[in-house]
N, C-alpha and C positions, 0 to 999 in steps of 0.2 A: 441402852448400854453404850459408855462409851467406846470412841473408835480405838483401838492399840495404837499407838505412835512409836515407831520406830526411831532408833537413836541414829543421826546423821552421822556418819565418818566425815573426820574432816579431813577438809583437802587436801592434799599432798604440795606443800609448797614447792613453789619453781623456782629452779637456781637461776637466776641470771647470767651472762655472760663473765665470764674473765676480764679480767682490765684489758689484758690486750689482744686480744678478740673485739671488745666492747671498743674500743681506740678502732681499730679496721672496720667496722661494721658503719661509724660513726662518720669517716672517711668515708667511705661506700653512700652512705646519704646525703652528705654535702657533696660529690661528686653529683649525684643522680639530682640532688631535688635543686642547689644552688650554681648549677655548673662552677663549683669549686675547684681549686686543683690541687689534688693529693700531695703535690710534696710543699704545699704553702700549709694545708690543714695536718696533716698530722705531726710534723714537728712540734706545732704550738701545743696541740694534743698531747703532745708526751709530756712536755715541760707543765705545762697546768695539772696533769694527774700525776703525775712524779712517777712517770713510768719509765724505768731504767734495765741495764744489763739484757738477761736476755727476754725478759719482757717484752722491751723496745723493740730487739730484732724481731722477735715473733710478731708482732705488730705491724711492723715494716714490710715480712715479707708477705703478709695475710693482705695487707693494704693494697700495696702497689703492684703483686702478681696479681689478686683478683682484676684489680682493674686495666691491668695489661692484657690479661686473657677471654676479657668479659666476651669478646665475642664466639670464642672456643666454648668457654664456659656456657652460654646462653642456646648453643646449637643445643649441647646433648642435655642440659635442661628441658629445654622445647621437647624433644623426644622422648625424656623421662618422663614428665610430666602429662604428655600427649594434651598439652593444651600452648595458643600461641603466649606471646611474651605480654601482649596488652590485656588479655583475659588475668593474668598473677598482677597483685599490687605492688606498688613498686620497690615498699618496704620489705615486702616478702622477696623478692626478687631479687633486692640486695641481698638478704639475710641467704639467700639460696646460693647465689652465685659465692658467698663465702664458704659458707657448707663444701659445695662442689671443688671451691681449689683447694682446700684441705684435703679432701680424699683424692685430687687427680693428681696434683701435685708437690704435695709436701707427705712429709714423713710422719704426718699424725693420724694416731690409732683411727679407723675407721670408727668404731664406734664412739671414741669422745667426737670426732666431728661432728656423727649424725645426731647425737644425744644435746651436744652443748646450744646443736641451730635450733634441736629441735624444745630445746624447755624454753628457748629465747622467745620462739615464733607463738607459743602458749603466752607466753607474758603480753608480749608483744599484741597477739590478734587475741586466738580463742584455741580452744581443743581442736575444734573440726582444721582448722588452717595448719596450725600444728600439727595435723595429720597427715595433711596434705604433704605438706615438709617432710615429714618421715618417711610416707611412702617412695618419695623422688628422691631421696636421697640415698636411700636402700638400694632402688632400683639403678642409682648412678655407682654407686660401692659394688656393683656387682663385676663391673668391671673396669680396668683402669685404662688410663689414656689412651693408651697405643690403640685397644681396643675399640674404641671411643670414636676416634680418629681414623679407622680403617673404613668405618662405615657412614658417618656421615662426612668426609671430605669429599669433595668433585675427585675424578677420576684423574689420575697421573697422567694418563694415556691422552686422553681427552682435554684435559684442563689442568695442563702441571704449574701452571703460579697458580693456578684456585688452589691446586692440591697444598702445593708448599707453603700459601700464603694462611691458608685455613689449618695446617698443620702447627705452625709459628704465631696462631691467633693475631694474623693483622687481616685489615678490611684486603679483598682483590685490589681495588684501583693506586693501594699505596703500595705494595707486591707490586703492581705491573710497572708502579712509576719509575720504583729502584732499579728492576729488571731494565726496562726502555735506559736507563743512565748506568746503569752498570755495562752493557753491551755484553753481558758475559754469560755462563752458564749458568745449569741450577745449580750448581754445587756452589758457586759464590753467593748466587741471592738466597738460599739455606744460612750460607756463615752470616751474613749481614741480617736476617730476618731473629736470627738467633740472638745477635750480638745485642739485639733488642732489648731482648728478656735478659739478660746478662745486668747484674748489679754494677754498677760505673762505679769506678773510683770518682770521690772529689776530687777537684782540681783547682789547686789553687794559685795564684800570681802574686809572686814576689812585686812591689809596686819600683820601676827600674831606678836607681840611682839614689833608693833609700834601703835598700834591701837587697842582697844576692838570693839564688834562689839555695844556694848552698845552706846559707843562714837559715836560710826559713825552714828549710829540712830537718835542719837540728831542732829548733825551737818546739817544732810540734810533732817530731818524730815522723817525720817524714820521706818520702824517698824524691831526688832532684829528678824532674822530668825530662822524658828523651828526645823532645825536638825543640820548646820553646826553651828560650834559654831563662825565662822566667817560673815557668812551670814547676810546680812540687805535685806528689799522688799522697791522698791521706786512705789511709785501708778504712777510716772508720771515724765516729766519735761526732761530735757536734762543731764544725768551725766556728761557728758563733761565737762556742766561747773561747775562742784561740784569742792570746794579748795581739798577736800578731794582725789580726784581723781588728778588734777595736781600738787597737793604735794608729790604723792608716797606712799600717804597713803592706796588707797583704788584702788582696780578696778571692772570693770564688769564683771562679773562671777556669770554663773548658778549653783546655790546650789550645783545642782549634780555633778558639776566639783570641786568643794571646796571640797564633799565629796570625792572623787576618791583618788585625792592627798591628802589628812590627813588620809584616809585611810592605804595608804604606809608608813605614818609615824607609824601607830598603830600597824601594824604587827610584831609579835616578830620574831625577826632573834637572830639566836643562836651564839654567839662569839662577832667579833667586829662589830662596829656599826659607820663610820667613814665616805664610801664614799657611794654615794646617785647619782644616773643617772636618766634622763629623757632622754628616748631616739628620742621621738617622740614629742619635746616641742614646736616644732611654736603653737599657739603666745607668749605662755608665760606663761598664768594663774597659769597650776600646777606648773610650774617652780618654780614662786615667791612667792608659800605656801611652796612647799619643800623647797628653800632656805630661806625662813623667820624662820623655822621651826629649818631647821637645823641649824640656828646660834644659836639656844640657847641650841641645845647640841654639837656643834664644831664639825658637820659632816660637809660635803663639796660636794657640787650639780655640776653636770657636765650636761651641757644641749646639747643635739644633735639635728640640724636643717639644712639639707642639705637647700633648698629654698631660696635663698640671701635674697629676700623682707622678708619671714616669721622669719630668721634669726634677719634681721634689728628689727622686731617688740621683739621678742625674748630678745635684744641688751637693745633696749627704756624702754621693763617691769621690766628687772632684773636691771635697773637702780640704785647705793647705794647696792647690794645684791654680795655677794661673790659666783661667778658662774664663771665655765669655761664656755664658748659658743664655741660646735665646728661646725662649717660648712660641715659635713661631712655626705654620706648616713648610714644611721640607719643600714644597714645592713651589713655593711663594713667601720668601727669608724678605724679601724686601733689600737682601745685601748686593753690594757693588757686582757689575757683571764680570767676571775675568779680573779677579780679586784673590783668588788661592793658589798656592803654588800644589797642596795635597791635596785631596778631598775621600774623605771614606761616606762609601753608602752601603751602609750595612742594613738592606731593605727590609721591611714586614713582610714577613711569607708565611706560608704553611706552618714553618716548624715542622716538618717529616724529616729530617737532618738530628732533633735531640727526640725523638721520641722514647730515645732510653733513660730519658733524666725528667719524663713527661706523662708517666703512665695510663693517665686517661684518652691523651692527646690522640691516638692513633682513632678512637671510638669518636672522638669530637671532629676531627675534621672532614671534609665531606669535597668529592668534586666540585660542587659547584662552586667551592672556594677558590679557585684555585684563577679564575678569568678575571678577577674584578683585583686582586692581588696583583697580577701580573701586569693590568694595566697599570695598578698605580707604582711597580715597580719601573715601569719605563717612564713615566713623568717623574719619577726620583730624579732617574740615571738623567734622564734629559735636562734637569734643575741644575745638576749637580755638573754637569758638563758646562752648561752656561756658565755657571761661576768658577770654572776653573781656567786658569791663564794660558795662553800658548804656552808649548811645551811643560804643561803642566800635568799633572797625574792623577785620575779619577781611579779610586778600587772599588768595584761593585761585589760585593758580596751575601749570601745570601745563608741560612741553615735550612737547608733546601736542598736534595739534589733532585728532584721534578726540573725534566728540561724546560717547562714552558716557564719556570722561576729563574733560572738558571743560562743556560744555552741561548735561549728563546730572544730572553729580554735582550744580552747583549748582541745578539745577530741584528736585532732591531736597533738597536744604538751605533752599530758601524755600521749600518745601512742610512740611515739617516740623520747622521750627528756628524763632523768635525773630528773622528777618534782614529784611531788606530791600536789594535792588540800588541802589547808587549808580554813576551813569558811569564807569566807570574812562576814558573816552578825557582827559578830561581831562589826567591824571594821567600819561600818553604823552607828549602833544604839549606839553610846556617845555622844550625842547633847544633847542641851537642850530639847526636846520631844523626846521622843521611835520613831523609827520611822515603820509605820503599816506596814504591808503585803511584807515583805523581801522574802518571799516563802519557801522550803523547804531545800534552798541551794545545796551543798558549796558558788554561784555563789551569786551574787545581781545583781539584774534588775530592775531597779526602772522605774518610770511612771511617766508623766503628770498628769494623771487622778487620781492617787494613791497617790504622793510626792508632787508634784508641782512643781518637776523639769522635765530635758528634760532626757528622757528615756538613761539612763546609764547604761552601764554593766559593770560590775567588775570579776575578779578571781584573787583570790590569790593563786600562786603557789610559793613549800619551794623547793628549788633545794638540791638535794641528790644523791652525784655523788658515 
């Protein structure tokens, strides 16, 4: 007899993700597998799938919250899951940590989050893994943040920057760094841990003596910003494709880097006033206000950018602008000694100063960065002092506020260099508003939570050989 055969059901096909889900998941693995950085990959992402309006936004903010909170995200993972982060694959793991800030933090129905990860994680692996998916995600929907956060943060009592720095999903040692530079309480490093996660306006610069920053507000609908006298805020949109920006007229630039460089212009140097260095200029920005700057008093800007790519870009901003470009390390130009009358060093650091315009950055960076930086931030300041003239004027600056980036380096520079501190607050506050809480000086270290720019430090030092 033959056997009976049964008719198979067929399978229930899997939806795929949404385009812009599928855009943030896609970030999420060039982040994880190519150390990428989110706001270089998904723009491109959007313009190549023609993902627009509020697509985009939702895309944007699935992107770059997940990976601003991933370490928030990965605690109560770890708990939901009751397995560690290297036991999950890492695909999965992205695909989770999306899942998870849908339901802890945005306004989407719980069940399209846990449904839309969990048909993804089926296509994606298998049923079983997909299962896996389901159950942690269920078990994460059961309860929302606060909840979340009451039980696995370190204790207030015990450990208040663990608590607040794990509440505000940044690593402890970057919390402690702010706190240590901030000198203040919790309630200020709460505003500035926040001011984090907080979506930044673009900022962009008028380029000085081709453009007001008035004009440029009009152009792209814009609002004129409140302390650089170059500065416009855009709410939104793509600068890219502003004519203003592929004209030469304008670029993107945070206030606080607009200030830095007009800064160096504002500093009085004693004698002549003619040659003007950037020693540390990839990409460009301070470059193209000093050399806008300096053509309307016929000094002349010398740009140093060892990096070929960072060079190239260097090459494309100072586009129309009268600049040498040298490809050469900052620390060995090969140039005359006691040859500048200005000099900016706007050093390589951390970057904990723009982590709100960085959103992976706070997960990528790690203590032990922070020593071999610092050293070669004082063989900058020290290069850059050499080539600068009696009574000439070195600004060291940093997007950093970590004292040992900051404080550290120039204590080391007036301990053993030829320098002296001049106020730089001054040299801040000549915008169009005063600008608040500069501190007690020589230094400026401006804030997020404070300026509305990305935490910058400045020092003005008068060389006196």
């Amino acid at each position: 007899m033959r056997p009976v055969t049964r008719p198979q059901g067929k399978r229930r096909a899997r939806k795929p993700l949404d385009p812009a889900r599928q855009a943030a998941f896609d970030v999420l693995r060039a982040v994880s597998e190519r150390d990428a950085y989110a706001n270089l990959v998904l723009p491109t992402l959007l313009r190549e799938r023609h993902i627009s309006g509020r697509d985009a936004a939702f895309a944007t903010e699935l992107a770059y919250g997940a990976c601003r909170a991933q370490g928030l995200l990965d605690a109560v993972i770890v708990h939901a899951a009751n397995r560690p982060l290297e036991r999950i694959d890492p695909a999965l793991l992205d695909l989770l940590r999306l899942g998870t800030y849908q339901l802890l933090r945005t306004r989407v129905d719980a069940h399209a989050a846990v449904d839309t990860t969990v048909e993804q994680a089926a296509i994606e692996f298998d049923t079983a893994r997909a299962g896996f998916v389901n159950g942690t995600l269920r078990t994460i929907a059961s309860r929302d943040e606060a909840s979340w956060v009451a039980e696995l943060a370190p204790s207030a009592d015990t450990d208040p920057v663990g608590n607040i720095a794990f509440t505000y999903a940044h690593p402890r040692w970057i919390a402690q760094s702010f706190a240590d530079a901030l000198g203040a309480d919790a309630g200020e490093l709460r505003a500035l841990l926040a001011s984090d996660d907080d979506r930044p306006l673009v900022h962009l610069a008028a380029r000085p003596g081709v453009m007001t920053a008035q004009d440029l507000a009009l152009a792209v609908d814009g609002e004129v910003g409140r302390y650089s006298p170059y500065a416009v805020y855009l709410s939104g949109g793509d600068p890219g494709q502003l004519d203003a920006m592929r004209d030469g007229q304008a670029q993107v630039q945070d206030e606080g880097s607009q200030l830095v460089a007009r800064a160096l212009t504002l500093a009085p140097v004693e004698g002549t006033d003619e040659r003007w260095l950037d020693l540390c200029a990839g990409p460009g920005g301070k470059a193209s206000i000093l050399a806008a700057v300096a053509a309307g008093t016929g000094a002349r800007v010398t740009a140093v950018e060892p990096t070929p790519h960072r060079a190239e870009l260097v090459e494309q901003t100072l586009r129309g602008l009268d600049v040498e470009v040298l490809r050469v390390d900052g620390r060995e130009t090969g140039l005359p000694a006691e040859s500048f009358d200005r000099v900016l060093v706007d050093a390589p650091c951390t970057g904990l100063g723009a982590l709100r315009r960085r959103p992976e950055a706070r997960w990528r960076r790690q203590p032990g960065d922070v020593p071999a930086l610092a050293k070669l931030q004082k063989q900058l300041l020290a290069a850059a002092i050499a080539l600068t003239r009696d009574g000439g004027i070195v600004l060291y600056a940093t997007c950093s506020p970590h004292l040992a980036e900051t404080v550290g380096v120039v204590a080391d520079a007036l301990r053993r260099q030829p320098v002296t501190a001049v106020d730089a607050r001054p040299l801040f506050d000549a915008g169009r508003e005063p600008m608040p809480d500069l501190g007690p000086g020589p230094y400026v270290q401006l804030w997020p939570h404070r300026h509305g720019t990305d935490a910058m430090f400045a020092a003005a030092l008068r060389v006196q050989r």
